[in-house]
C-alpha positions as CSV (number, residue, x, y, z in Angstrom):
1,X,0.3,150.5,149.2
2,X,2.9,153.1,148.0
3,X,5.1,152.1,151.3
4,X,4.9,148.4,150.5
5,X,5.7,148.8,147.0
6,X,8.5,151.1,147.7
7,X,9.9,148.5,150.6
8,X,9.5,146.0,148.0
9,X,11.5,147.5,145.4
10,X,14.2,147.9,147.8
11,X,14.8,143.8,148.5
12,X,14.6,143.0,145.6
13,X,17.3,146.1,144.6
14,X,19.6,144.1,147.5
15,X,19.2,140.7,146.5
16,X,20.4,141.8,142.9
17,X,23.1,143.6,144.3
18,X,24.3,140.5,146.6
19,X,23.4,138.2,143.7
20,X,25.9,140.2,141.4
21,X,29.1,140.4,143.9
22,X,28.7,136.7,144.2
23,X,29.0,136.0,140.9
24,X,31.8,138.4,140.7
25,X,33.8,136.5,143.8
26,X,33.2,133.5,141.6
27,X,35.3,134.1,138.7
28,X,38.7,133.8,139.1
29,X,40.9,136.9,138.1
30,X,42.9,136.7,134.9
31,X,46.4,136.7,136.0
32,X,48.9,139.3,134.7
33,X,51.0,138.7,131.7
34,X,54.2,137.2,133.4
35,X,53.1,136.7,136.5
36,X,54.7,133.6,138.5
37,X,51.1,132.4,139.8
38,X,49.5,132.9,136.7
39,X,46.9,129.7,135.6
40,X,47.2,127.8,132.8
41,X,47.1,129.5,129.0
42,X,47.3,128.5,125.8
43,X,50.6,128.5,123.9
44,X,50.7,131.0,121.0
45,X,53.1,131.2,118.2
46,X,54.7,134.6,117.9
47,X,56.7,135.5,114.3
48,X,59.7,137.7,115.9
49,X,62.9,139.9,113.6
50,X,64.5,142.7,113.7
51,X,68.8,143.5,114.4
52,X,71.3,143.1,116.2
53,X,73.8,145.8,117.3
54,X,77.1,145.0,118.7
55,X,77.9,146.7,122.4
56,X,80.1,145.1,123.8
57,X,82.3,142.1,122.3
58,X,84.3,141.2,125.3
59,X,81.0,140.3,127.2
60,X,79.2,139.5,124.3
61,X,76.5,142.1,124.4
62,X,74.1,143.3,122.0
63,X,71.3,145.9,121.7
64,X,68.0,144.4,120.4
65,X,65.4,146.2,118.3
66,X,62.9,144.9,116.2
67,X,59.8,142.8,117.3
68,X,62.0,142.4,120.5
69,X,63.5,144.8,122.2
70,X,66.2,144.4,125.1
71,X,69.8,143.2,125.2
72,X,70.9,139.5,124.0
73,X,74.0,138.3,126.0
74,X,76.2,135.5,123.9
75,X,79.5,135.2,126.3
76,X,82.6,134.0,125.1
77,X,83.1,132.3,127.9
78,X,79.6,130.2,127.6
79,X,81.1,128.8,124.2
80,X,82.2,124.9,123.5
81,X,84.2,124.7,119.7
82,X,83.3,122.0,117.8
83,X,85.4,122.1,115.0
84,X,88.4,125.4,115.2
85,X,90.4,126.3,112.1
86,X,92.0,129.7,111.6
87,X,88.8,130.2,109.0
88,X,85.9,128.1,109.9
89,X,84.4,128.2,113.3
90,X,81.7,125.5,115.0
91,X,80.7,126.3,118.2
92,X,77.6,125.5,120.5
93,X,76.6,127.3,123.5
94,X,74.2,129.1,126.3
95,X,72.8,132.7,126.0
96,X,70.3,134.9,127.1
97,X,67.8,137.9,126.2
98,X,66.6,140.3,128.5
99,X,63.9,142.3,127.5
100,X,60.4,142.7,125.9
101,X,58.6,141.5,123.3
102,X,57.7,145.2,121.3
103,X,54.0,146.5,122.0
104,X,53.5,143.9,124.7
105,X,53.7,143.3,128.5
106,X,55.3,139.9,127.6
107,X,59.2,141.1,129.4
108,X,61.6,138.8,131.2
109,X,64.7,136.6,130.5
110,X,64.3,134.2,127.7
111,X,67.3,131.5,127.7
112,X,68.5,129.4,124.4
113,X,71.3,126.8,123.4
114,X,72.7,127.9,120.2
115,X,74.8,126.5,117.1
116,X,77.3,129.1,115.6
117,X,79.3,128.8,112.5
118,X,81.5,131.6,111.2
119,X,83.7,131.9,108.1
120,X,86.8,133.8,108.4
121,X,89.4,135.2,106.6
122,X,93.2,134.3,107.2
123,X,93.5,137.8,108.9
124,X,90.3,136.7,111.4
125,X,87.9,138.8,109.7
126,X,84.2,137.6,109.0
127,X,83.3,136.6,105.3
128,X,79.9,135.2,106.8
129,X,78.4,133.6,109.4
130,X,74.9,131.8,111.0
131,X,73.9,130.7,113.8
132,X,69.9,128.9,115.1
133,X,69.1,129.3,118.5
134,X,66.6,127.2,120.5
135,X,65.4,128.6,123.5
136,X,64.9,126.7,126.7
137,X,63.0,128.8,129.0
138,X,63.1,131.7,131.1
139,X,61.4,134.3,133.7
140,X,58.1,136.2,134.3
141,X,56.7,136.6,130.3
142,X,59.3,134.4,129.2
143,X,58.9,131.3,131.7
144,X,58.0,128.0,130.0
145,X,58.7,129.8,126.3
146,X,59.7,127.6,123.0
147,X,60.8,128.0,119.8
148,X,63.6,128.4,116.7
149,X,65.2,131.8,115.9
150,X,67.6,132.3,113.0
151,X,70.5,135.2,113.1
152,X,72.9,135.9,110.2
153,X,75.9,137.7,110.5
154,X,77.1,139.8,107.1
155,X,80.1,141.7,107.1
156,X,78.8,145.4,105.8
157,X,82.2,147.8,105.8
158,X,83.9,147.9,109.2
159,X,80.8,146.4,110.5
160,X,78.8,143.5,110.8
161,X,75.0,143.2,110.0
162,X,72.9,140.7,112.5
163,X,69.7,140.0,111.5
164,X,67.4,137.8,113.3
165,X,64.0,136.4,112.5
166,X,62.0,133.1,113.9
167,X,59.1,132.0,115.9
168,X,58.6,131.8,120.0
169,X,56.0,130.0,121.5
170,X,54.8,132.0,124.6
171,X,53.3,129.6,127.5
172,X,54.5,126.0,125.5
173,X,55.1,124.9,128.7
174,X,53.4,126.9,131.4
175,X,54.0,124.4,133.9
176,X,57.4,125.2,133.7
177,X,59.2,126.5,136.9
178,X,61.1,130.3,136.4
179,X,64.8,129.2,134.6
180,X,67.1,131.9,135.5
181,X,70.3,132.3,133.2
182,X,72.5,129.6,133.7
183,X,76.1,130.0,134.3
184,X,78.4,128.0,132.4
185,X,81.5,128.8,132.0
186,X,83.9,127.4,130.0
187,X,87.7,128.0,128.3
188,X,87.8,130.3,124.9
189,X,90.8,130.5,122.1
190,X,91.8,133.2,120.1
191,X,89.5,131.8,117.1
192,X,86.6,132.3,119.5
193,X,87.6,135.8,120.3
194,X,88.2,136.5,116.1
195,X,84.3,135.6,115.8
196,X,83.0,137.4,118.6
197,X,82.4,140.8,116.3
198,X,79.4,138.8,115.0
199,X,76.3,137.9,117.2
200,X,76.9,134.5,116.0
């Protein structure tokens, strides 16, 4: 009798065991933040601000710290002028982020169209300026992202203050296919040059 029990507790010790890893083999893995195969998941609405630090104005480059941390790219040379007076400048164009949402795994490139208006003095310096930024897409954490950031530019000294603050919407569209940066390029004036101490 011991023997048979014993032999008995043993199946029944495997079929669990084989139950279990089929269960396991069942469910689907949960795909890494920013993964390009990743499943479906539900858009979430992240509240993001911090500054803006000026690197390098000929490029258009900018440290990022805050809720995002990285470098923003605003080229000169992706910039169309709508309206171009020695003191007031309107300009759409394309930029780019590269870097991480803070405390997260969420990293990759995160694409926008902006609107840009700056207000200058006769000598080309900034009294103020604004600027709202849509973005469009992007890579790994950032691919299929949405949303509406705000950055305003005030002159403080010899520098200028950027501050930015919105909302992004991680996986709005997360059947959208990777967008890398796009690269536009198109011709810049001196007024477009005067404006480019400010992120906007």
């Amino acid at each position: 009798m011991s023997v048979r029990s014993r032999r008995s507790t043993s199946a029944l010790a495997m079929a669990a065991t084989v139950t279990a890893c089929l269960v396991a083999a069942a469910i689907p893995a949960t795909p890494a933040l920013g993964d390009e195969t990743r499943t479906h998941r539900q858009a979430r609405t992240i509240h993001v601000s911090g500054l803006l630090a000026l690197t390098n104005a000929t490029k258009g480059e900018y440290d990022v710290t805050g809720d995002l941390v990285g470098k923003w790219t605003i080229p000169p040379t992706r910039a169309t002028d709508y309206y171009n007076t020695p003191t007031t400048l309107l300009q759409k164009g394309t930029e780019s982020f590269d870097g991480c949402l803070a405390n997260t795994h969420r990293c990759g490139t995160l694409n926008s169209d902006y609107i840009s208006w700056s207000y200058l003095k006769p000598s080309g310096r900034l009294i103020s300026g604004g600027c709202v930024h849509a973005p469009t897409g992007g890579t790994q954490g950032f691919r299929g992202v949405r949303g509406l950031l705000v950055m305003t530019d005030t002159p403080v000294g010899a520098d200028i203050n950027t501050l930015y603050q919105g909302e992004i919407i991680l996986d709005a569209k997360p059947e959208e296919k990777p967008m890398p940066v796009p690269n536009v390029r198109v011709a810049t004036n001196s007024s477009s040059a005067k404006a480019a101490a400010g992120s906007c």
